[in-house]
Structure formats: C-alpha cells, structure tokens
N, C-alpha and C positions, 0 to 999 in steps of 0.2 A: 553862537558867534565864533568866529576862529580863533584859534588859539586859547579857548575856555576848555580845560580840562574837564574829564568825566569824570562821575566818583570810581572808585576803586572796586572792582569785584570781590566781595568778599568768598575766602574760600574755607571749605570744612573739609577736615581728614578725617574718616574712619578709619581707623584702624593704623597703629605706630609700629610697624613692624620693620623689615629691611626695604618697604619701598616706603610707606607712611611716616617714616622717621626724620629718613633725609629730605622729603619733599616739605616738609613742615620747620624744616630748618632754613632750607633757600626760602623760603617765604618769609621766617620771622627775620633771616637779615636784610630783607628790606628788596620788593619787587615793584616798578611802577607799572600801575594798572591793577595790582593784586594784593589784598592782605589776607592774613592768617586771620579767620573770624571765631574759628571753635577746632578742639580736636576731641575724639573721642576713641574708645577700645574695648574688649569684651573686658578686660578690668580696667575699670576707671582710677583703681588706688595704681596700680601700675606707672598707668597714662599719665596722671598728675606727677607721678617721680621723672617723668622720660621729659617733660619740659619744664619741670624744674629753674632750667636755669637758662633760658629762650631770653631775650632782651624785652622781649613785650609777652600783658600778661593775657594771659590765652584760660578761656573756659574751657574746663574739661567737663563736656555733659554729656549723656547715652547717646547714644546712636539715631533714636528716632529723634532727638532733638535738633539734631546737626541742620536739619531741612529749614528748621527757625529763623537761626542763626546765619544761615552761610547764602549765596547767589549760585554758587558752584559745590557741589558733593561729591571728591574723592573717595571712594571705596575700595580699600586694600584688605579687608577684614577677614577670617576663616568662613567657607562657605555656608557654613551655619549659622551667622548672623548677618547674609548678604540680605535678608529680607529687611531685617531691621534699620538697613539703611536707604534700601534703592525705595520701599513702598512709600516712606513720607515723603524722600525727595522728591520722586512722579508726580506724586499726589499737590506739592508743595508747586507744580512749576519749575522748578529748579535745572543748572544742568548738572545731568548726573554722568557721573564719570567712571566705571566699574573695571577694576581690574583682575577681578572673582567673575569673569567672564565666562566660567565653565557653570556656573550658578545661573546665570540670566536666559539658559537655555532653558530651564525650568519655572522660568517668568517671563515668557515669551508677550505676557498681557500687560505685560509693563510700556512693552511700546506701542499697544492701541491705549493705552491709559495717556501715554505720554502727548501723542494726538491731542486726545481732548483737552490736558489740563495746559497747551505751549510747552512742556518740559522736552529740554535736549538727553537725547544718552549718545555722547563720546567715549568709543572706543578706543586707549590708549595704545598703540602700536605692540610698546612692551620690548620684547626681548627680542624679535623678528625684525622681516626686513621682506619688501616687497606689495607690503599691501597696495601702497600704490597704484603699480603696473596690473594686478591683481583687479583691484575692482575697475582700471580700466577698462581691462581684457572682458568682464566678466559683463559691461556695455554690450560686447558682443556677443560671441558663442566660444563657450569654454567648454572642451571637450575632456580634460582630465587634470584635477590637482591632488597631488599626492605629497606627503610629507614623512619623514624620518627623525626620528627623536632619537637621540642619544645622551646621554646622563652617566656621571660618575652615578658608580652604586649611594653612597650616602646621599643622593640628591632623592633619591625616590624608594632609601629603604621604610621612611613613614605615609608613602602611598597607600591609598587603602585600599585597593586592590592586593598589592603586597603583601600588608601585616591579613587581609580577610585568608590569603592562600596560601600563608605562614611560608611565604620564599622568606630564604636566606640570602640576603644579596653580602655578609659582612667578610665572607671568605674567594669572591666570586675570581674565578681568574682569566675566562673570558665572556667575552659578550655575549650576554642571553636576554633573545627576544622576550619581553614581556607583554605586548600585544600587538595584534593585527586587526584591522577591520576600517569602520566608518568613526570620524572625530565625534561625533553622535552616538558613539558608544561605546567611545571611549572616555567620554565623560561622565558616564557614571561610574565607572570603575576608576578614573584619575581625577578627582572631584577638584584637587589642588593641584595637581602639576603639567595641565593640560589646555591653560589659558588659550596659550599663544596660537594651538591651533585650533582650538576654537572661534578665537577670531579672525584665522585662514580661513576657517570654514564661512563665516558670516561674511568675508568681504565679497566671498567667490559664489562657488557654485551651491549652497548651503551646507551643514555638518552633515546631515545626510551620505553626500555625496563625496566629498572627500574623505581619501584613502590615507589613513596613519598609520605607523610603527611607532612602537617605544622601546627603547633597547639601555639595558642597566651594563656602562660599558667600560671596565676597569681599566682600559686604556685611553678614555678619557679625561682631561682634568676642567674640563669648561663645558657648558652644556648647549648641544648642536643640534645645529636644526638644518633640513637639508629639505629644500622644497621644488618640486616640478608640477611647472604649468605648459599642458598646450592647450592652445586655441588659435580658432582661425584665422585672427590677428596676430599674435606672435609664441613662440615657443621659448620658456626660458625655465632654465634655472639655478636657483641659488645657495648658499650656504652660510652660516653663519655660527660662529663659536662666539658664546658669552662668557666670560667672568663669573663665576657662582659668588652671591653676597657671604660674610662670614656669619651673618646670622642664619641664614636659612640659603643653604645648599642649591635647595629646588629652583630658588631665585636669582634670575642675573644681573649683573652690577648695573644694565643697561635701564631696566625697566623704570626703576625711580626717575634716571633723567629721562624718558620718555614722557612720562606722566610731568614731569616739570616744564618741557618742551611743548605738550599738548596744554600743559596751561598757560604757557606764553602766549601761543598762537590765539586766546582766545581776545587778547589786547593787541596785539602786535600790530603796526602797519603795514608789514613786508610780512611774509610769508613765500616759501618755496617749496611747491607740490602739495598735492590733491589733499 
C-alpha cells in the first residue's frame, strides 16, 4: 500500500579501517532505509574497542559471519581476508560490496556463483572519477584507456612490490616510475594500492587491456590519478587529486564517502547517473 515503509536494509562492515570506520559511523548516527546490523576485522578485540562508544549496540563477529547478519556486505579488509568475507556473502545471496577490488580479480568465480545464488557485487567508485562515461563508452568501441598514478612516497612505501624489491622511497627527491604495463599485472605486485584501477579496468575495456603507471612522487601531497579514454563515441580525459586519510596514506578521504553514497543509492528514490 502507499506510503507503508519497507524494512530497513540491514548492513555489515568488514573491516574498520580508514574507510570501514567512518562508514559504520554515518550508519550508527541514524540512516533511513539503512541500519548498522554487524561489524567485523581481522582483530575482533580491536573492532570491539573501535565501536565502543557507537549509540547503538553492534555485534562484533568474524568475518564469515557477517553474511548471517547483514542484507548488504561492505568489505574494506586487507587482501588476505577478502575471501573470508566476499565467499559467504555470494554464497548467502547477499549484496556484496568489495573495496579490496584488486583481490576479486583472483575470484573471478564469485560472479558466476553470484548468478546462481541472486547475490549482487557493487563496485564502489572509490577515489576515481569517470566510471560513468567510461562504461558508457565501453557500450561501444573503446579503443584505449590508459591511467597514471601518482602517490606521495609514504602512500606506497608499504606496497609489496616495494618492500619485495627493498626500494627506498624515504629519502626520494624526485619522481620514480615504479611500474608500467597492464592493470592486470599490476595487481599482483600492488595487491593494496591499486583498487581504483582495477575497477577502471572492470568498467572498460578489462585489466588486461588497460595501460597503467604508478609513480612514488615527492611532489605530490594527494594522490592522483590521471585517466584517458578514446573511443568511437568520445575522447576524454580526466584528473583527479584525493586527500590521503591520516590513517592509511594509500587511502583517500574520498573513498569512505563513496561507499556511503553507493549505499544510499541502494534506498534512495532520486538518484543521478549510471
């Protein structure tokens, strides 16, 4: 009947870090359409101190629990515990929301699982800008996307590529390329700091196919991302400087309220763009 409210989507965070902290915040002050149902972290005694003091009382339980609990499954976790969150969600139905997107490339079976059990995976935008135009284009014929990363040094001195080929980024005084090639392999060498074009690479032409750099750039103080796309429909490109969070460098201030924005839109009546 009109005007009968729906119940509430309940939602689960993995992982409280500098996106998983603030988005579990905007939820427990109070969101219509959305509640806070569980949160969870690879340390739970941690997690249980980090909402401590929340207005509402929030279970903290593992990871694979979260799927129980929750309608919606945020994952902001270290890539080493992306399984333990995205496999029950799938499995569960659930929508899963992964911002360890350089991880899901190695669980490529999650989305014909997703198929069979109804489960959604939303990719959160994140720290970028474009996707948009991007998988519009990509309707058509995209004939090249290309992307530039650059990063203060302290954003990507704990990349593991980095620490595996013992560079020194702490004395660095100009900009040194640290890779070139396909977003597809550049994810195995930047497991954590190479989300965003990995899911350039997903919305476009695949990571295959798209061209990246990563660049440690001591004349940077925000971390930039620089992207060209042509195709037969339009030629564009863009730029973008994030904010780096004070917790974690590699991250920009953008990404949490993306993820908060992608969970609005899941109740919203009004939404604007793709």
């Amino acid at each position: 009947m009109p005007g009968m409210q729906k119940a509430a989507l309940r939602v689960g965070i993995g992982g409280l870090g500098a996106v998983g902290l603030p988005v579990a915040r905007w939820l427990d002050n109070g969101v219509e359409g959305l509640t806070l149902s569980a949160v969870s972290a690879g340390d739970k005694v941690r997690a249980k101190g980090r909402v401590a003091d929340f207005k509402g009382k929030v279970p903290v339980v593992t990871l694979g629990e979260l799927a129980g609990l929750a309608d919606v499954i945020v994952e902001c976790t270290r890539p080493e515990l992306f399984a333990e969150v995205a496999e029950p969600a799938i499995r569960a139905g659930r929508v899963f929301m992964p911002l360890s997107v350089t991880s899901l490339l190695a669980h490529m079976d999650l989305i014909a699982l997703a198929h069979e059990t109804g489960a959604r995976i939303i990719v959160p935008t994140g720290a970028l800008l474009g996707l948009d135009a991007l998988r519009a284009a990509a309707a058509g014929t995209v004939h090249s996307v290309t992307m530039v990363t650059r990063k203060p040094p302290k954003g990507l001195a704990k990349a593991k590529f980095v620490v595996e080929q013992g560079i020194d980024l702490s004395g660095l005084s100009a900009p040194l390329k640290l890779y070139e090639g396909t977003v597809a392999d550049a994810a195995g060498k930047f497991p954590a700091n190479v989300n965003v074009a990995v899911a350039l690479g997903l919305a476009g032409i695949g990571p295959e196919k798209t061209q990246y750099e990563i660049w440690a750039d001591p004349g940077v103080t925000r971390n930039t991302h620089t992207i060209k796309v042509d195709a037969d429909t339009a030629s564009f490109e863009m730029t973008i400087a994030v904010v780096p969070t004070e917790e974690n460098p590699a991250t920009g201030k953008l990404v949490p309220l993306s993820v908060i924005e992608t969970l609005r839109s899941l109740v919203s009546t009004f939404k604007v763009g793709t």
